[in-house]
py3Dmol code that shows the C-alpha trace and the ligand (Angstrom):
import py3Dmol

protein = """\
ATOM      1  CA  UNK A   1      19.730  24.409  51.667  1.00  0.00           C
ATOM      2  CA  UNK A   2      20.234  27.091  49.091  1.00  0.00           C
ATOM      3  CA  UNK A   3      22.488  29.203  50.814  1.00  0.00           C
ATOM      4  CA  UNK A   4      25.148  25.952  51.468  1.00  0.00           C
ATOM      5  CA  UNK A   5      24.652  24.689  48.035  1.00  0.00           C
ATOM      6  CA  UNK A   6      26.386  28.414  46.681  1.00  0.00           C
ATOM      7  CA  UNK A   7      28.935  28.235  49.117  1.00  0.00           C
ATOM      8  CA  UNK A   8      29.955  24.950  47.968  1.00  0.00           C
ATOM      9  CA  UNK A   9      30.221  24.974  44.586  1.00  0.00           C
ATOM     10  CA  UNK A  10      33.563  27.636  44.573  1.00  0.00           C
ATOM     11  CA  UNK A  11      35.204  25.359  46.474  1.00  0.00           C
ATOM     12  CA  UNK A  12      34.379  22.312  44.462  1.00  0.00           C
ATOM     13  CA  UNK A  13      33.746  19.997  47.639  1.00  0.00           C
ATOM     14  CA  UNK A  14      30.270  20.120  46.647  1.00  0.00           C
ATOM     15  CA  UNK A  15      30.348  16.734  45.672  1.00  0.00           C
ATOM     16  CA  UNK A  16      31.194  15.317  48.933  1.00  0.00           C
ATOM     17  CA  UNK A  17      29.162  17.240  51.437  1.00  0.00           C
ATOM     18  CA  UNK A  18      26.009  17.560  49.254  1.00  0.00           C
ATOM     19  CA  UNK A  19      25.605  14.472  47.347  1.00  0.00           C
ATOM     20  CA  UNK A  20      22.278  13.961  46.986  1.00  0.00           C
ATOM     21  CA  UNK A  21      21.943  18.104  44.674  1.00  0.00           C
ATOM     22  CA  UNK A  22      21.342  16.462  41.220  1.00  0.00           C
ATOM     23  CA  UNK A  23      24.548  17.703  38.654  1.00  0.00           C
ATOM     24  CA  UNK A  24      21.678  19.671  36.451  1.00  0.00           C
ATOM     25  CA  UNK A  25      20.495  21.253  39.406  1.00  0.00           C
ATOM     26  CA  UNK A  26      23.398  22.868  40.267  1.00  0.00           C
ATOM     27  CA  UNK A  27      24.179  24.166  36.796  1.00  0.00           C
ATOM     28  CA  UNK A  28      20.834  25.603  36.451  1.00  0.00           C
ATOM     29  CA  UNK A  29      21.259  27.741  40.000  1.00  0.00           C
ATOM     30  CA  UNK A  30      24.898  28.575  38.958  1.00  0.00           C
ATOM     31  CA  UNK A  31      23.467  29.898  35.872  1.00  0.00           C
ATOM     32  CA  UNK A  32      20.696  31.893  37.799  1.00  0.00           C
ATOM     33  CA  UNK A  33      23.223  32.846  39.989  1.00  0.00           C
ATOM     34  CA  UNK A  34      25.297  34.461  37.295  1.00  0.00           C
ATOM     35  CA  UNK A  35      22.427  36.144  35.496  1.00  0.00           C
ATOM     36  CA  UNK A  36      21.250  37.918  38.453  1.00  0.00           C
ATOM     37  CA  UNK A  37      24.306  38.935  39.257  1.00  0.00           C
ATOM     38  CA  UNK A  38      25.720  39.872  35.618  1.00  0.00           C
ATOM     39  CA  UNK A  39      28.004  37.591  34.574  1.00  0.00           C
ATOM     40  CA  UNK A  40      27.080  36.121  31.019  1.00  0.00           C
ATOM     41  CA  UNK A  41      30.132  33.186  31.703  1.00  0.00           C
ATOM     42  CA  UNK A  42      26.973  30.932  32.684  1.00  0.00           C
ATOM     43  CA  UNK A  43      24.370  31.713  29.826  1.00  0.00           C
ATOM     44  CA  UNK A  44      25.923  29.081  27.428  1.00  0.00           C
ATOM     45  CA  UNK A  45      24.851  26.456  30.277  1.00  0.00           C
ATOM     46  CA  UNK A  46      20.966  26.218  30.291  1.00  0.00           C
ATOM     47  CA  UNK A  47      18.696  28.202  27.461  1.00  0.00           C
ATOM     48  CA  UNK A  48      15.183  28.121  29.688  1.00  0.00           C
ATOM     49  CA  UNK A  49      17.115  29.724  32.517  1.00  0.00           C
ATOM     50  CA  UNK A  50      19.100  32.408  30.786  1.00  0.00           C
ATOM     51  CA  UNK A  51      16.938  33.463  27.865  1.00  0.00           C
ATOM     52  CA  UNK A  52      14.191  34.450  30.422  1.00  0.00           C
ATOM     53  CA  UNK A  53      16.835  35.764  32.782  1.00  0.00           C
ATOM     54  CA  UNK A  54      19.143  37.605  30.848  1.00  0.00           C
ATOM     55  CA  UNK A  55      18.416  38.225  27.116  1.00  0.00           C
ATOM     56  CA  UNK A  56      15.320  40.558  28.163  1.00  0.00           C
ATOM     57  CA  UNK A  57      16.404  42.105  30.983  1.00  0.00           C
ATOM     58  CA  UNK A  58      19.208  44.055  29.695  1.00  0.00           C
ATOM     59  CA  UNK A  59      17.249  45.110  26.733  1.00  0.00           C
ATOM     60  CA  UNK A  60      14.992  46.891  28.950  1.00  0.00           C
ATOM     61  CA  UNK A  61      17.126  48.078  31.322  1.00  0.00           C
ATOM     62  CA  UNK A  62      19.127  49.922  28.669  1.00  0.00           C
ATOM     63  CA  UNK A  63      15.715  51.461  26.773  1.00  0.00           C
ATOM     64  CA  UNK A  64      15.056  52.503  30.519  1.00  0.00           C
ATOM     65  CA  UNK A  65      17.681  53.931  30.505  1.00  0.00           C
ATOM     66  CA  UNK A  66      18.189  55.767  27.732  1.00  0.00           C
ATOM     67  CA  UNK A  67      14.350  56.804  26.587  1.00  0.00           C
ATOM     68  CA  UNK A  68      13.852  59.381  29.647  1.00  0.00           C
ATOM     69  CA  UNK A  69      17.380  61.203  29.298  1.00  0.00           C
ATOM     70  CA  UNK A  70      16.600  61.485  25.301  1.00  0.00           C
ATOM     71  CA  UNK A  71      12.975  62.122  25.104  1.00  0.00           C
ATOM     72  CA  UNK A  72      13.055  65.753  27.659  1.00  0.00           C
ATOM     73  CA  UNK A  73      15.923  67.018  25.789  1.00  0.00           C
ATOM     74  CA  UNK A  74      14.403  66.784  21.886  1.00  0.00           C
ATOM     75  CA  UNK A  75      10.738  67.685  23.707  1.00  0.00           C
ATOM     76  CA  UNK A  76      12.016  71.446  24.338  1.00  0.00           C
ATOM     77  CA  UNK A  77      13.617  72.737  21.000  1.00  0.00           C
ATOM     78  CA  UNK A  78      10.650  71.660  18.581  1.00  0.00           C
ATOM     79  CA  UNK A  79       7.616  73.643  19.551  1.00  0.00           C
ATOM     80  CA  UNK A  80       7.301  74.456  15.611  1.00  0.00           C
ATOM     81  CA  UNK A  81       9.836  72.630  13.641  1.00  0.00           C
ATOM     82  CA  UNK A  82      10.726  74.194  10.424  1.00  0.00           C
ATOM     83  CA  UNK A  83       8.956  71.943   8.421  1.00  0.00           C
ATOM     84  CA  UNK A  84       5.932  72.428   9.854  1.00  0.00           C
ATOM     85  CA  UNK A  85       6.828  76.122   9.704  1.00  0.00           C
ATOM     86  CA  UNK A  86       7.347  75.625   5.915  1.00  0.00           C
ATOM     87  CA  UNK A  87       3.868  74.284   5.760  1.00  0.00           C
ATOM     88  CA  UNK A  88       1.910  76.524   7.338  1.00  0.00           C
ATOM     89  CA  UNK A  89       3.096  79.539   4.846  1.00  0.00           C
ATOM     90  CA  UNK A  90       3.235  77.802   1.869  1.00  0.00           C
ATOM     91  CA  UNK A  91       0.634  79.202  -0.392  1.00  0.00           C
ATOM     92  CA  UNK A  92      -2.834  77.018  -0.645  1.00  0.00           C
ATOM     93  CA  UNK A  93      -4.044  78.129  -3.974  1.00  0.00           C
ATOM     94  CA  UNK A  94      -1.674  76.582  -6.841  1.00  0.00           C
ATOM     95  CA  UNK A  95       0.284  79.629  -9.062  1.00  0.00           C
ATOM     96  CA  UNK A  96      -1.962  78.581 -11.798  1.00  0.00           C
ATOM     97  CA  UNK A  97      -5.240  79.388 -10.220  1.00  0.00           C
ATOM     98  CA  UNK A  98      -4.988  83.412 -10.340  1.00  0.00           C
ATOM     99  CA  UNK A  99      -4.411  83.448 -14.202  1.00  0.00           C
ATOM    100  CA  UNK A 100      -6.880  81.031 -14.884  1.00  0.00           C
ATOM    101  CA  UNK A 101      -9.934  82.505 -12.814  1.00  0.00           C
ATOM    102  CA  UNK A 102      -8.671  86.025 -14.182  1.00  0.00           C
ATOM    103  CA  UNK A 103      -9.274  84.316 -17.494  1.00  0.00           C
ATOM    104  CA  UNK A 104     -12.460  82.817 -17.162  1.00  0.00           C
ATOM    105  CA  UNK A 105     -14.683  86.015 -17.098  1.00  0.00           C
ATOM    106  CA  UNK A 106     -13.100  87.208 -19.497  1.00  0.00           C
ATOM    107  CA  UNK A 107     -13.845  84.252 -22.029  1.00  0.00           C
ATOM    108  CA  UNK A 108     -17.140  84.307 -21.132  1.00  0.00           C
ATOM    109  CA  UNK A 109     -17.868  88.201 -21.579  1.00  0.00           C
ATOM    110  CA  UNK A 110     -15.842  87.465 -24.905  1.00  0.00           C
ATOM    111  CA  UNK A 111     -18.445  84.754 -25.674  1.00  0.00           C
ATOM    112  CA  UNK A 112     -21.297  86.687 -24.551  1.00  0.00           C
ATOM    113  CA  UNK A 113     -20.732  89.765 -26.388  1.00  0.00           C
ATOM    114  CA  UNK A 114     -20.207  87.594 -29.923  1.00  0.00           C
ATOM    115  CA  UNK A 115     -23.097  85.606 -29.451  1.00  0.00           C
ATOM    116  CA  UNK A 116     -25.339  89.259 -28.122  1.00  0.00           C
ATOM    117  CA  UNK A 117     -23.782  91.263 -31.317  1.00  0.00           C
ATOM    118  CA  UNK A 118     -26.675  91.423 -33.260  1.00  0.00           C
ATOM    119  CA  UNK A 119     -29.221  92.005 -30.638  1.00  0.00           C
ATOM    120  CA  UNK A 120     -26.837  95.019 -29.184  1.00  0.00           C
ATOM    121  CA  UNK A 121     -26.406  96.839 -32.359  1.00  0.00           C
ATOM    122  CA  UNK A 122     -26.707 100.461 -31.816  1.00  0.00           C
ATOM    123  CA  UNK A 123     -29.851 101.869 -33.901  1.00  0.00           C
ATOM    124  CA  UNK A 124     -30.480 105.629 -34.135  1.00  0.00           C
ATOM    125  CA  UNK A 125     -32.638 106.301 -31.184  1.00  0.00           C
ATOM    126  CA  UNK A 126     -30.118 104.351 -28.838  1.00  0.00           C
ATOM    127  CA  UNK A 127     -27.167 106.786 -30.605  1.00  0.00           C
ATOM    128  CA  UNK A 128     -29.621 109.952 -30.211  1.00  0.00           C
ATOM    129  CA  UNK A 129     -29.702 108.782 -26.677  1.00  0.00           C
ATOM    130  CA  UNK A 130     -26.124 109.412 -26.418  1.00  0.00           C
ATOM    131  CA  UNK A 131     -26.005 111.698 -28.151  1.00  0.00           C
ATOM    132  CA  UNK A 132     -28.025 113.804 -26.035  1.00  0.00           C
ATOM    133  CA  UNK A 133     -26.124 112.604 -22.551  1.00  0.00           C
ATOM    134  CA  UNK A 134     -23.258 114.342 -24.514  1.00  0.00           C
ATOM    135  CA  UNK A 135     -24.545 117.699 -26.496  1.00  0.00           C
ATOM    136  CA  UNK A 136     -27.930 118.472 -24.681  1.00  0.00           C
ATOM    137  CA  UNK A 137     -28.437 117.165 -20.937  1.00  0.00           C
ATOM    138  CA  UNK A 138     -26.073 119.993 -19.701  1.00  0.00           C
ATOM    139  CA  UNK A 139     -28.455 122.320 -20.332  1.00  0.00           C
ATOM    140  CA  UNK A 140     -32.050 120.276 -21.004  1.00  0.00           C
ATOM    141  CA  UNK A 141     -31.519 117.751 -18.231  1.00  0.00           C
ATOM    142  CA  UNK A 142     -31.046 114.313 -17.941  1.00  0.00           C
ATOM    143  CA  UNK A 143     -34.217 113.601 -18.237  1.00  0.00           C
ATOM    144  CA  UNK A 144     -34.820 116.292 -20.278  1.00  0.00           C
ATOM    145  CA  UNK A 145     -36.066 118.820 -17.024  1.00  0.00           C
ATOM    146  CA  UNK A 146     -34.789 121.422 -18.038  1.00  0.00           C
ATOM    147  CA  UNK A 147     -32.070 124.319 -16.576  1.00  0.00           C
ATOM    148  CA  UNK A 148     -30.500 126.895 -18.358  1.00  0.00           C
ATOM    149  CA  UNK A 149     -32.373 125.480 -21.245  1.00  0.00           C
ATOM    150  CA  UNK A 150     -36.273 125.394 -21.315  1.00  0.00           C
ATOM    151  CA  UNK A 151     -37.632 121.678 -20.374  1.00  0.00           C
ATOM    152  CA  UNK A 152     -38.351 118.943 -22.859  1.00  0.00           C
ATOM    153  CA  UNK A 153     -40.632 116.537 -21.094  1.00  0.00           C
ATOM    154  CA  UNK A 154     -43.744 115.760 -20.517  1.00  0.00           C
ATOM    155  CA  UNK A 155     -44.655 116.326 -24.336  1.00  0.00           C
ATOM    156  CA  UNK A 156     -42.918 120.272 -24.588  1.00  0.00           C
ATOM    157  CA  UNK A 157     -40.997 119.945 -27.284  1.00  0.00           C
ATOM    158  CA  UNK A 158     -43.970 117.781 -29.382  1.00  0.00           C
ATOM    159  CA  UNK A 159     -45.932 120.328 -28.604  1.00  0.00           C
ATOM    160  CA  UNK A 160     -43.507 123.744 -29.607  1.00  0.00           C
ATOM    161  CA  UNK A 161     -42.866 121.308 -32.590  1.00  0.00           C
ATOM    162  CA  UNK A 162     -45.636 119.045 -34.461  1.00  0.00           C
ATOM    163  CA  UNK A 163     -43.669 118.530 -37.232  1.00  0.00           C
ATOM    164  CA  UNK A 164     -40.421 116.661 -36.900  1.00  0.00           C
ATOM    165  CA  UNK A 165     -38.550 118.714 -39.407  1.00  0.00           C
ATOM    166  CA  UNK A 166     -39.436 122.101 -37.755  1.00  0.00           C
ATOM    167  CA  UNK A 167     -37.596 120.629 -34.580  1.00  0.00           C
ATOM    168  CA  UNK A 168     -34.625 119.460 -37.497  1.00  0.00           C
ATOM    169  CA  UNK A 169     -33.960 123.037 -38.144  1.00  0.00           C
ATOM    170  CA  UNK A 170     -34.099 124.623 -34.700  1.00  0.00           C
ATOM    171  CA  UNK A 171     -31.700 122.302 -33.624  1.00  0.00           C
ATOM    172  CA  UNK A 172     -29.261 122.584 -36.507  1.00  0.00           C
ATOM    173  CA  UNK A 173     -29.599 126.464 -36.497  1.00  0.00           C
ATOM    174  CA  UNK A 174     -30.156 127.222 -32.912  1.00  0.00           C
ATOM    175  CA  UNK A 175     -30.972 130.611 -31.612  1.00  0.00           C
ATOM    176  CA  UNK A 176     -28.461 132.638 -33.691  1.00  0.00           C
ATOM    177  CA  UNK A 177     -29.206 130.591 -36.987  1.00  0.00           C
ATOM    178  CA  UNK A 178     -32.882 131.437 -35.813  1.00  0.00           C
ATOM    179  CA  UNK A 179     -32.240 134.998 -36.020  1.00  0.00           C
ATOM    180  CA  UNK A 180     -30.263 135.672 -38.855  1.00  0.00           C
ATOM    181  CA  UNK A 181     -32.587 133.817 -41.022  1.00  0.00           C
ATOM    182  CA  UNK A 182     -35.051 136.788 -40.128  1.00  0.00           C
ATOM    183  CA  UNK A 183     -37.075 135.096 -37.367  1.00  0.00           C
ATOM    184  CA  UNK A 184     -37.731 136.720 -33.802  1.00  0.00           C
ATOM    185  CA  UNK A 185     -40.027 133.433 -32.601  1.00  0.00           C
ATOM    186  CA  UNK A 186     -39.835 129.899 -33.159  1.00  0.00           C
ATOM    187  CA  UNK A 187     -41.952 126.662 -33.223  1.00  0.00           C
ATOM    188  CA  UNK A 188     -45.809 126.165 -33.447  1.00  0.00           C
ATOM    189  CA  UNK A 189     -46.798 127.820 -30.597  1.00  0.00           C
ATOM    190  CA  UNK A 190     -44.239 131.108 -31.938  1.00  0.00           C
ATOM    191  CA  UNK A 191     -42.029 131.379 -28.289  1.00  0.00           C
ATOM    192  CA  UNK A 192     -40.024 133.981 -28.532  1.00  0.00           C
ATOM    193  CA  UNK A 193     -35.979 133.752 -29.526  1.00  0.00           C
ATOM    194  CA  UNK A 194     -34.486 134.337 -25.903  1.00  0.00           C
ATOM    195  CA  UNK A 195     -30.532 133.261 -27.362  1.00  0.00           C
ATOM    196  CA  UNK A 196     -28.822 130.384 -26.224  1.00  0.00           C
ATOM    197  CA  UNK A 197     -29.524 127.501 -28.061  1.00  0.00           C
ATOM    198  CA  UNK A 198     -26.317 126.848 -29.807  1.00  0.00           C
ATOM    199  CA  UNK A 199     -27.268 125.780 -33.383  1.00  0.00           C
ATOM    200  CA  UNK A 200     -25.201 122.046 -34.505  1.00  0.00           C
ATOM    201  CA  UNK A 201     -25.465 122.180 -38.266  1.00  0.00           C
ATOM    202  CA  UNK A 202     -21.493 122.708 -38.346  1.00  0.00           C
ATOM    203  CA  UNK A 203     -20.657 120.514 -35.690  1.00  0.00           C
ATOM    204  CA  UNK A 204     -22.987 117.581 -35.699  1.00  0.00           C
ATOM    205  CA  UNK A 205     -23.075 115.319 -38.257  1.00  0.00           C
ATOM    206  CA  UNK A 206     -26.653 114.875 -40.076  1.00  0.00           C
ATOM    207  CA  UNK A 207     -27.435 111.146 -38.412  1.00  0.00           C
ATOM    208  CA  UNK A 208     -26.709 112.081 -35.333  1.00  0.00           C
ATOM    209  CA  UNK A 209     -28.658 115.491 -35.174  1.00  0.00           C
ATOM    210  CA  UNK A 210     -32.017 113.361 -36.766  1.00  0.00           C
ATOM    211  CA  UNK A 211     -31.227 110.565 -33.952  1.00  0.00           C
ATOM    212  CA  UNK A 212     -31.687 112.985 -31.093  1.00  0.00           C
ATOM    213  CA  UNK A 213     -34.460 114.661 -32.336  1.00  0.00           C
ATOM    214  CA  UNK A 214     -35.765 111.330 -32.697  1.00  0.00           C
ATOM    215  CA  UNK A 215     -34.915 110.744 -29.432  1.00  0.00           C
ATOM    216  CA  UNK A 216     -36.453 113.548 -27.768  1.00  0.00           C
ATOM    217  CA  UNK A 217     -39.094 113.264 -29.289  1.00  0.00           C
ATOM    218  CA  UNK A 218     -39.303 109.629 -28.508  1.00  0.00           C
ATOM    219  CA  UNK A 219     -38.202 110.050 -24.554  1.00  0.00           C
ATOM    220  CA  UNK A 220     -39.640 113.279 -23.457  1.00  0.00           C
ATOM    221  CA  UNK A 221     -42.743 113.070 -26.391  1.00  0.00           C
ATOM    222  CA  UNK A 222     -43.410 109.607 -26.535  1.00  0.00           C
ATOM    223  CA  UNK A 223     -43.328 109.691 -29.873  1.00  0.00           C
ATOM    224  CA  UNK A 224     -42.807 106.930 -32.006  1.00  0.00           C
ATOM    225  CA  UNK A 225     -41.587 107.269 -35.416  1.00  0.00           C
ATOM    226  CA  UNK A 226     -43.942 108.007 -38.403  1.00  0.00           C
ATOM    227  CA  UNK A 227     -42.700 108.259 -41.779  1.00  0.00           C
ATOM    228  CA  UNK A 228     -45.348 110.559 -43.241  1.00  0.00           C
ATOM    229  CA  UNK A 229     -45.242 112.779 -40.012  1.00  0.00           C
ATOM    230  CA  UNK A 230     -41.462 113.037 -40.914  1.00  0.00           C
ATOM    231  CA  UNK A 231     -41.955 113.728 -44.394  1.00  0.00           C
ATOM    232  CA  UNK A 232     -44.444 116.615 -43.839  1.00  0.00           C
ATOM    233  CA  UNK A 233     -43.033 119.571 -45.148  1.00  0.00           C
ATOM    234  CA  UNK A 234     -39.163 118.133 -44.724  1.00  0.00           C
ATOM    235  CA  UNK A 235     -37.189 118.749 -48.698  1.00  0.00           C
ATOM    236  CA  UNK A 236     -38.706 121.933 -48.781  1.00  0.00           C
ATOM    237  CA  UNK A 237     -38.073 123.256 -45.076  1.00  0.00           C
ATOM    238  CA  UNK A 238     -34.020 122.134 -44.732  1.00  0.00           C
ATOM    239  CA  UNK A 239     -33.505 123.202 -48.053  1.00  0.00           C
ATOM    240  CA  UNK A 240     -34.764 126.426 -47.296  1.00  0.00           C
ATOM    241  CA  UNK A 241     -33.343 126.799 -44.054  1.00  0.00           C
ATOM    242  CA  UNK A 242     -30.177 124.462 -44.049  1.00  0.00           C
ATOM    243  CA  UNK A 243     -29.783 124.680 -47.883  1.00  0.00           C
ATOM    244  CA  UNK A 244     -25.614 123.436 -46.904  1.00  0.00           C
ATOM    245  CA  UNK A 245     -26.763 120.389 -45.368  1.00  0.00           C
ATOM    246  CA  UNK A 246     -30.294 119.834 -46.860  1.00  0.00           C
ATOM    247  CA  UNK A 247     -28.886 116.654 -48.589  1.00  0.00           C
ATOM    248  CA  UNK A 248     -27.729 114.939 -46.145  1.00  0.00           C
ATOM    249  CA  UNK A 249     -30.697 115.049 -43.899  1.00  0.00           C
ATOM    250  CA  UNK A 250     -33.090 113.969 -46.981  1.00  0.00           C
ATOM    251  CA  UNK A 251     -30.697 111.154 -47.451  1.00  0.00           C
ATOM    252  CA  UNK A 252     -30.954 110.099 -43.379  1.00  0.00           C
ATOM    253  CA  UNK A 253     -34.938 110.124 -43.976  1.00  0.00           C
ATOM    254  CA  UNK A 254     -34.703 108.252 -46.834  1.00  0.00           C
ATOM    255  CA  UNK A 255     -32.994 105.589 -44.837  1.00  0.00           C
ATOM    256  CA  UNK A 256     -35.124 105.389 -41.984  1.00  0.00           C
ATOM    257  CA  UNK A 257     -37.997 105.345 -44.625  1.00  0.00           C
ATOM    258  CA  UNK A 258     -36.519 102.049 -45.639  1.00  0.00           C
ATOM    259  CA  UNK A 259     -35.289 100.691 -42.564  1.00  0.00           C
ATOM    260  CA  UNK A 260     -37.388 102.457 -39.370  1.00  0.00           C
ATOM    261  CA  UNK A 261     -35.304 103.327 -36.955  1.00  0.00           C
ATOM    262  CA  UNK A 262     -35.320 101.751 -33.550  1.00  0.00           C
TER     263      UNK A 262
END
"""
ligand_1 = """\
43
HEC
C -25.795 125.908 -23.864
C -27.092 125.414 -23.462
C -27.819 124.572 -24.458
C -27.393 123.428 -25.063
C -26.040 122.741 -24.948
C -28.502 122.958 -25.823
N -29.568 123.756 -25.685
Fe -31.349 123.534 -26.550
N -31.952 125.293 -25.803
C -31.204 126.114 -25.028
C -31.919 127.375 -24.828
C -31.402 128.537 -23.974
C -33.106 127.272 -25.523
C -34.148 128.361 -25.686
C -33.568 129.204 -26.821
C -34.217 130.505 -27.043
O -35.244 130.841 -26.448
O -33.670 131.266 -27.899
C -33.107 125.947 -26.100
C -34.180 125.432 -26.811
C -34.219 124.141 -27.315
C -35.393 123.535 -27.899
C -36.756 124.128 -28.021
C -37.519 123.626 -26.807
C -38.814 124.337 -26.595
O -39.823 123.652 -26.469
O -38.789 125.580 -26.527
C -35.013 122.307 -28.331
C -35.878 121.222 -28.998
C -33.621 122.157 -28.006
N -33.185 123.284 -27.385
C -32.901 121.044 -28.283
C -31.536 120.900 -27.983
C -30.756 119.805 -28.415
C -31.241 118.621 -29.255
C -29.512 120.002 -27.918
C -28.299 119.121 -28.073
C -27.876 118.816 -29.405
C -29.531 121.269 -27.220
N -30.789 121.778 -27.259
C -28.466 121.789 -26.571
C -29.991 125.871 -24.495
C -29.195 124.776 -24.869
"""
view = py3Dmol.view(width=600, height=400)
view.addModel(protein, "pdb")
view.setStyle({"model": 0}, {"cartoon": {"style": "trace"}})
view.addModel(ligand_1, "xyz")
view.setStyle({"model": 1}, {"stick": {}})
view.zoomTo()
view.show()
């Protein structure tokens, strides 16, 4: 039945073998017909019949055939496209950062040390401190030990000294001083001049040569400062042993009299 009605209708004698095909009928096959096939002369004829048939059809027959010759040709050359390339060594940390955290600390020790100024100013027994790292732990020790020098600790040089000011004038005269001022022993217990204690009169300024005596007395002693122990005998001792710098060390007393050093 199907097979005559398509050989008919070419040869327009459709209409007198097959009379009893309905006209719409025969326009909806021919369109089939023509859609199947490939012809889009038909398509204008019926819309249900060739916008199911035809319109999607091609569409996906032409995505079929394009999507798998595309899609293996662009998968090979992009294992790490440049853009991701660019991404991954671009720095993280913005430019900005570095300067910034470099400047932080240093605000903040800025801010520290203003606000800790008063606490962390240097008094005489901190400076006599240093004083000795400097001049006298080469030869006394560190921790005042002892090594080519005889030891300070554990209440020695107290003991060779009980007055401060006797301790004043060793240490600003030194062995040699010691000697040509006509003395062959030194100290309260009279030890005998050996040499080697350089005297620092000339090269030691008068605050600093009181600070580390108060210092050793203080660290290896642990002595704490006492005006009228200080005083004992002092004027008349430096100005009879240190007469050129018997001033100055009365006038470092004198201060510490009024303000006690710490
Ligand atoms: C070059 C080494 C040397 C240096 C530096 C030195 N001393 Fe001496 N010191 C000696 C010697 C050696 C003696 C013993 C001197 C002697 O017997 O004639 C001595 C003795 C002393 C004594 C007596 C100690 C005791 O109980 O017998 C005192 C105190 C002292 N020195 C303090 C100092 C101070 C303070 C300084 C730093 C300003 C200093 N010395 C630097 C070598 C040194």
């Amino acid at each position: 039945m199907w097979a005559t009605v398509t050989e008919a209708t070419p040869n327009q004698s459709a209409e007198e073998t097959l009379t009893e095909v309905p006209e719409h009928l025969l326009a909806r096959s021919k369109a089939r017909r023509a859609a199947l096939s490939g012809d889009g002369d038909a398509s204008a004829e019926t819309t249900p019949a060739t916008t199911e048939s035809t319109s999607p059809e091609p569409a996906k027959s032409a995505t079929a055939a394009t999507q798998p010759a595309a899609t293996p040709e662009k998968a090979e050359p992009e294992p790490t496209p440049p853009w991701v390339e660019a991404a991954e060594s671009r720095k993280k940390v913005p430019v900005w950062v570095v300067p910034v955290l470099v400047a932080l600390p240093i605000f903040f020790i800025l801010y520290a040390w203003t606000l800790g100024e008063p606490a962390a100013e240097e008094g005489p027994l901190a400076a006599g401190g240093e004083v000795y790292g400097i001049s006298c732990s080469g030869c006394h020790g560190g921790s005042g030990g002892g090594g080519s020098g005889p030891a300070l600790s554990g209440g020695a040089v107290v003991e060779t000294f009980a007055r401060p000011v006797d301790q004043v004038t060793w240490v600003a005269l030194g062995s040699t001083g010691f000697r040509d001022a006509g003395e062959s022993s030194y100290g309260d217990t009279s030890k005998p001049i050996v040499g080697g204690m350089p005297g620092q009169a000339e090269s030691m300024g008068a605050e600093d040569l009181m600070a580390v005596v108060l210092h050793e007395r203080a660290e290896f002693g642990g002595e704490a400062f006492d005006a009228d122990l200080w005083e004992d005998g002092f004027e008349e001792t430096v100005t009879a042993m240190v007469p050129d710098h018997a001033e100055e060390y009365i006038a470092v007393l004198e201060e510490w009299k009024a303000n006690p050093p710490v």
